[in-house]
Structure formats: C-alpha cells, structure tokens
C-alpha positions as CSV (number, residue, x, y, z in Angstrom):
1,X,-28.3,30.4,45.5
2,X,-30.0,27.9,43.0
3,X,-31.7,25.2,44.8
4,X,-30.3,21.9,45.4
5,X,-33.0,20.0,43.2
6,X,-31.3,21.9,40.7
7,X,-27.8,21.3,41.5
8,X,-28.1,17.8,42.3
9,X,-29.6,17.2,38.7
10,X,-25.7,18.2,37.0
11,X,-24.6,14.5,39.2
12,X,-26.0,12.9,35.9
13,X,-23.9,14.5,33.3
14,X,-21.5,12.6,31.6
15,X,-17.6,12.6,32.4
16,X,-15.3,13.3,29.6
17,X,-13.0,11.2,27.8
18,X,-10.2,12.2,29.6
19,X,-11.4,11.4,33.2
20,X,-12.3,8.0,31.8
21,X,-9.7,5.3,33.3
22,X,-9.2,1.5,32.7
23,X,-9.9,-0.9,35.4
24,X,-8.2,-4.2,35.2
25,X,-11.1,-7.0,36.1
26,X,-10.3,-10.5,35.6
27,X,-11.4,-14.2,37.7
28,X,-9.7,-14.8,41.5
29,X,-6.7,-16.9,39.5
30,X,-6.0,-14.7,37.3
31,X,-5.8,-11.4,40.3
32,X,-3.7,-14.0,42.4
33,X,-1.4,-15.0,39.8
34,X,2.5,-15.4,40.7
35,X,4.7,-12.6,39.7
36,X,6.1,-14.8,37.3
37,X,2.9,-14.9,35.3
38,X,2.7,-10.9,35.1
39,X,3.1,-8.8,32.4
40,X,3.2,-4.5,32.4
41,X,0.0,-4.0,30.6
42,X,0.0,-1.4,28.1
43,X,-4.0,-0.2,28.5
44,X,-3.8,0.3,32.3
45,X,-0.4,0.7,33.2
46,X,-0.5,-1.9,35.5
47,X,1.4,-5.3,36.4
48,X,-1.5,-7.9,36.2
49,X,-2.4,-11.3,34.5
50,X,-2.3,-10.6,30.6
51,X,-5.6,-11.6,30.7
52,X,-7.4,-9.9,32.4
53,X,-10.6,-7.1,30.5
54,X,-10.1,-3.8,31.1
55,X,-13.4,-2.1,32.6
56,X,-14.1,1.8,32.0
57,X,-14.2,3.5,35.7
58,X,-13.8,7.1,36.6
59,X,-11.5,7.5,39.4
60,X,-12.1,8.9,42.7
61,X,-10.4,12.6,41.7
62,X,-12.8,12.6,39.1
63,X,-15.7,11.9,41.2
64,X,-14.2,14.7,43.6
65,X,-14.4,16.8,41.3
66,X,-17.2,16.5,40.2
67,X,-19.1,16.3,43.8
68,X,-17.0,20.0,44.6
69,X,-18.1,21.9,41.3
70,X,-22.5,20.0,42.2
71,X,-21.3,21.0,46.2
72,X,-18.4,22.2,47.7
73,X,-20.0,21.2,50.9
74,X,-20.8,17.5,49.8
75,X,-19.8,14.7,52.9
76,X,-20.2,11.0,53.4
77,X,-19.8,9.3,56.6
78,X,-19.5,5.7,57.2
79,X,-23.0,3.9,58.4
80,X,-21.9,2.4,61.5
81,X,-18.9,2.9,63.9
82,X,-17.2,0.9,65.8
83,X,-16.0,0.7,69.5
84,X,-12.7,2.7,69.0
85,X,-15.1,5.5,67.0
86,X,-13.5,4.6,63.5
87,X,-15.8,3.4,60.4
88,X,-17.0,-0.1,60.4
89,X,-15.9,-2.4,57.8
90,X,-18.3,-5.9,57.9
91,X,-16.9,-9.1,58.0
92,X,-15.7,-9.5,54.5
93,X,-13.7,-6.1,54.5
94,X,-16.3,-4.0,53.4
95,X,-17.7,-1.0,54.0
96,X,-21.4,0.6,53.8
97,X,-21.4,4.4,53.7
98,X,-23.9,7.3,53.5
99,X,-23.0,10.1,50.9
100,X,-24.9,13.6,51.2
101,X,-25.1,16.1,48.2
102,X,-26.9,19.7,48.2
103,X,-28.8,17.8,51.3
104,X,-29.7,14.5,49.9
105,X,-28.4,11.4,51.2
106,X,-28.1,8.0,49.9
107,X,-26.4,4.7,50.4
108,X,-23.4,3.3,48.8
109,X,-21.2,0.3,49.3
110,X,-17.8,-0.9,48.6
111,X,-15.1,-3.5,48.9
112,X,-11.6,-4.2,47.4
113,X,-9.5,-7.3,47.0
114,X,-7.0,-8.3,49.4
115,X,-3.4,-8.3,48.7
116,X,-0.2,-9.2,50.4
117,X,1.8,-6.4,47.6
118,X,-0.9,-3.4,49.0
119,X,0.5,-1.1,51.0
120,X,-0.5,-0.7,55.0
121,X,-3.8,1.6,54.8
122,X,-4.0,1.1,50.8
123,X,-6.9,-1.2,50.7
124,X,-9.3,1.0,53.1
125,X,-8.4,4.2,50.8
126,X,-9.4,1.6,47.5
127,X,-12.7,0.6,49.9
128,X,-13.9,4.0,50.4
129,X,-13.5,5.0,46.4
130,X,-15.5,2.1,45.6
131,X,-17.9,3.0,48.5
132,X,-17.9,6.4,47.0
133,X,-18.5,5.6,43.4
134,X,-21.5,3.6,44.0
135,X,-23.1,5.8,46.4
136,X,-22.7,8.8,43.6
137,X,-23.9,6.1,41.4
138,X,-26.9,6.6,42.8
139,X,-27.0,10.2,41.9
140,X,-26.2,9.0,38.9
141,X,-23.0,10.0,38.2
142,X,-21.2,7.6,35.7
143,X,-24.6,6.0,35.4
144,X,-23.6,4.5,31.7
145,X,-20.3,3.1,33.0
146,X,-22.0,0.9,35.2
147,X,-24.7,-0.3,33.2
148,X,-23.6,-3.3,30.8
149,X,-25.2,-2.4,27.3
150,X,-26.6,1.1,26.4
151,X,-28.6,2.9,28.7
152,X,-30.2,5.1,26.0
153,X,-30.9,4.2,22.0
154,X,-29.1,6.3,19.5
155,X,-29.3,4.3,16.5
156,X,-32.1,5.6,14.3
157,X,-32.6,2.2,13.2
158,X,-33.6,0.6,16.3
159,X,-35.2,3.7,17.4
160,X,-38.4,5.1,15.7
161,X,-39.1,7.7,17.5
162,X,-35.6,9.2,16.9
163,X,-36.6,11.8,15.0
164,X,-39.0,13.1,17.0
165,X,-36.6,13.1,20.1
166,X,-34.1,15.1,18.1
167,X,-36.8,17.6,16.8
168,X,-37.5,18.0,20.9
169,X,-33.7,18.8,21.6
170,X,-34.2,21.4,19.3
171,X,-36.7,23.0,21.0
172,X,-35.1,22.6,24.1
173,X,-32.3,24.6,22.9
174,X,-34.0,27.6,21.4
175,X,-36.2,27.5,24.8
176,X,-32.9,27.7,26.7
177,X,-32.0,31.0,24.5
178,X,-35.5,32.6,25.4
179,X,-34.9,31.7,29.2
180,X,-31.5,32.9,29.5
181,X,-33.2,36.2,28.0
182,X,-35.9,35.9,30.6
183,X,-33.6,35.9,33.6
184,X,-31.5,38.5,32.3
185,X,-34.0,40.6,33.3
186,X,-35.1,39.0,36.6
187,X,-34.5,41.3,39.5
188,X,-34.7,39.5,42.7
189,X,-34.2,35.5,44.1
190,X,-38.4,35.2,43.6
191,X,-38.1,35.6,39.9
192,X,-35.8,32.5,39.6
193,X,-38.1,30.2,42.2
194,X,-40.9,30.9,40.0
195,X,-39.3,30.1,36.6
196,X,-38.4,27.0,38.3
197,X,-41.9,26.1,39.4
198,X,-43.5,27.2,35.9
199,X,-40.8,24.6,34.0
200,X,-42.2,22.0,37.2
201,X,-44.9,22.1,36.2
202,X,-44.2,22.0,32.0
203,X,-41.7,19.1,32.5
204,X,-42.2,17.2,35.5
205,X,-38.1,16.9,35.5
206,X,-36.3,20.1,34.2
207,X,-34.1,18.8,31.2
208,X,-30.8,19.6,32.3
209,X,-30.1,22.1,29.1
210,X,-32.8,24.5,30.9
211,X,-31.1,23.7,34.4
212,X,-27.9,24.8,33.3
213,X,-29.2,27.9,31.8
214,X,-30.9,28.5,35.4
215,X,-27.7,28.7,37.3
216,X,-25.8,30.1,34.7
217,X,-28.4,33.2,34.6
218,X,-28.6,33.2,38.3
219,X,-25.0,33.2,38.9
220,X,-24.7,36.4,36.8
221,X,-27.4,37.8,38.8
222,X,-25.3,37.5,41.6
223,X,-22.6,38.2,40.5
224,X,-24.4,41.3,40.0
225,X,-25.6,42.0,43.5
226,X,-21.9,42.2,44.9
C-alpha cells in the first residue's frame, strides 16, 4: 500500500462546494435571545437571532468522509478519562482529544455552547465535532475555512511572481503524465518506494498533483496483483 506520508498529504485538499455548510456565529445575547426575538433563517435553516454572521464550516460527515477515503482505519480517543472510564470533559464543558491518521497523531480541542432547548447527549456529540474538526485542522483539512483572510495570493496584481507559479503548475502537470507512464511499468512495491524517495529528494514536499498520480498508479498495480 502507498505510505502514509503519502496519504496523509490528500488531509489538505480542499472540500467542495457542496460539503460547505453555514454556521450561525453571533455575541452571548444574541445566542441567548428569547424565542420571541427569533426568526427561521433562510442561509442556515436555523431558528436564531436575525443577527447573527453566518461562518463557512464543513460538518462532521464531511470530515468523516474525508478521514475514511485518507484512512479507513483513522481513530481519536479522548486525552484523559475519568473515574467511571468515560472521556473527560474540563471544567468549562470541554473536551481535549487525540486524533490518529495513517499513524500520526495530533491534538485537537472543542467546546459547544450550553443550552436549555439541546437535547440530553446533544451537546457532547456538538463537543466531539468541534474536537474533531480542529484536530483535522491540524492536518490541514479545511485549513482556508479557518483562516480569516486568504491563505494563498491569487490575484496577479498583488502577486508578482504569479506567473512564474503558474508556469510551475504546468510543469507539474506534464511531470505527472510522465510519472503515471513511469509506474505503469513498475513491477514490484520497491519501484514505487524509490520514485518516492527520488521526488524527496527533488521537492522536499511532494506536490500533491504527483502524490495523487502515485496512488492512483499504485492502486492499479495492485489491482493488478489480485
């Protein structure tokens, strides 16, 4: 199977559109409002404090999702446990956990508001999703939906060098033809570790158009060898 330095490296592409939610966000007033002061909001669906901004989030079936097709064998587990063996929650409801994927593990941490209209359990399942996204956050999975502003320049006004980036994604992708032409022919697991190493060494990082063209070629191989 492909390596998980590999694997773990498809965490930071970008979710689509329609896996893209709204997240109603607004002051402790505003969340606590009386009823009478709600209104059914047409962006969320929800019944909130007209308001309120609406956040971009993806929700935790989208980050499932994702984790299952990077590794079906992904876990977290909370950090600590308590006396009756259940997770820990600290003393302001929330929760510190540790998320593994293809073997790495790293920390993540979430809360949730209280609320006398949630139902019983409701708020620990909202805990763990926020514990969940921020951890994979860390993978960097919905990297740009957390980060307030743009991660990456893509106006070629404000970027000079613009040019010269696009001229090297063309490269990348006619060196991503040639490679998927190279492994076609590889015949054993050895062949792919030492593609791997040589692209190491080129890149530092392999760009993740050359990474997908690794599994996609070594997949087939396997497929192959059934």
């Amino acid at each position: 199977m492909i390596d998980n330095e590999l694997r773990v490296q498809l965490m930071r592409d970008s979710f689509p559109a329609h896996q893209i939610g709204k997240l109603a966000k607004g002051s402790k007033a505003q969340m606590q409002c009386p009823a009478t002061e709600k209104k059914n909001c047409s962006v969320c669906g929800g019944w909130h404090h007209p308001k309120l901004v609406h956040l971009d989030f993806v929700g935790h079936a989208a980050l499932t999702d994702r984790l299952l097709d990077v590794d079906p064998m992904w876990s977290w587990e909370p950090l600590a446990f308590g006396p009756d063996g259940l997770p820990l929650f600290d003393a302001s409801g929330g929760l510190w956990i540790k998320l593994t994927v293809c073997g790495i593990t790293r920390l993540g941490y979430g809360n949730a508001e209280e609320s006398q209209y949630k139902e019983v359990g409701s708020r620990e399942k909202e805990v763990i999703g926020d514990a969940l996204r921020n951890a994979a956050m860390r993978f960097g999975a919905a990297l740009e939906l957390w980060h307030k502003g743009d991660l990456h320049i893509t106006d070629d006004a404000k970027d000079p060098l613009q040019e010269q980036k696009n001229r090297g994604i063309e490269d990348l992708e006619k060196e991503a033809i040639l490679l998927d032409e190279r492994c076609s022919a590889f015949d054993s697991t050895e062949d792919f570790s030492k593609i791997k190493a040589e692209l190491k060494k080129k890149y530092g990082t392999i760009p993740k158009i050359l990474v997908e063209s690794i599994m996609k070629a070594h997949k087939a191989w396997e497929d192959k060898q059934r």
